[in-house]
N, C-alpha and C positions, 0 to 999 in steps of 0.2 A: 504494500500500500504506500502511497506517496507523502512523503510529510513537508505537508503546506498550509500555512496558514489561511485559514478560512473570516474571512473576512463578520463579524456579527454586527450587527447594528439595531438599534433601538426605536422605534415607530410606534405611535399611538399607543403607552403604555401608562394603565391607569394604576394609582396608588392603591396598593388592597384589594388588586384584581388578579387572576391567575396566570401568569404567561405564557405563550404559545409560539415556538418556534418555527418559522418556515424558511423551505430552502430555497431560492431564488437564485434564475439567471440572467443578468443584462436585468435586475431590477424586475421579472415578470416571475411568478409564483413557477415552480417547475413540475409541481403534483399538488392537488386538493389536500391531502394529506399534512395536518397541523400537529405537531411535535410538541410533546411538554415537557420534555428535559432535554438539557442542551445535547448533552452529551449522543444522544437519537439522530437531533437534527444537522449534530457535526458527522457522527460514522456515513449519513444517507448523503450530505456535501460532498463528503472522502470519495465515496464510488462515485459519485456524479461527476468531478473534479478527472477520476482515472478516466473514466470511459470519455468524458471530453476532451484528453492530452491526446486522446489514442488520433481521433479526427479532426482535431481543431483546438492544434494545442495554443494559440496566443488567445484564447475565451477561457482559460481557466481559471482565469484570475475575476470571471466576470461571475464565479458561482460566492454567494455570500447566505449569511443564513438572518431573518430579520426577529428580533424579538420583540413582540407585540401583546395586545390581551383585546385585540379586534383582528383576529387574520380574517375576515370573512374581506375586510379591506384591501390587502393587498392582493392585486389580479396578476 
């Protein structure tokens, strides 16, 4: 597996609400699929990251994971 740093970033996160991880490419959601521990939303980055170096490796750097506690927001 590759060891790179995954980019996390913090989006509409409310105080005393639960947060929810997702994995994103180029800023656009990459599966439905909401995470609630980082550490889920970093191993599904990891694979997302390998199989993009395999075909298009200067985008790898475009997978980041957003933490939130409205993913219904991010498309």
């Amino acid at each position: 597996m590759l060891s790179i740093m995954i980019n996390v970033r913090t989006k509409n996160l409310e105080k005393g609400s639960n947060p929810y991880f997702v994995v994103t490419r180029g800023g656009r959601r990459v599966e439905e699929k909401n995470y609630t521990t980082q550490p889920e939303a970093e191993l599904r980055a990891a694979k997302l990251v390998s199989m993009v170096s395999k075909y298009s490796p200067h985008e790898k750097n475009n997978i980041s994971i957003v933490r939130t506690s409205e993913p219904y927001r991010i498309r």
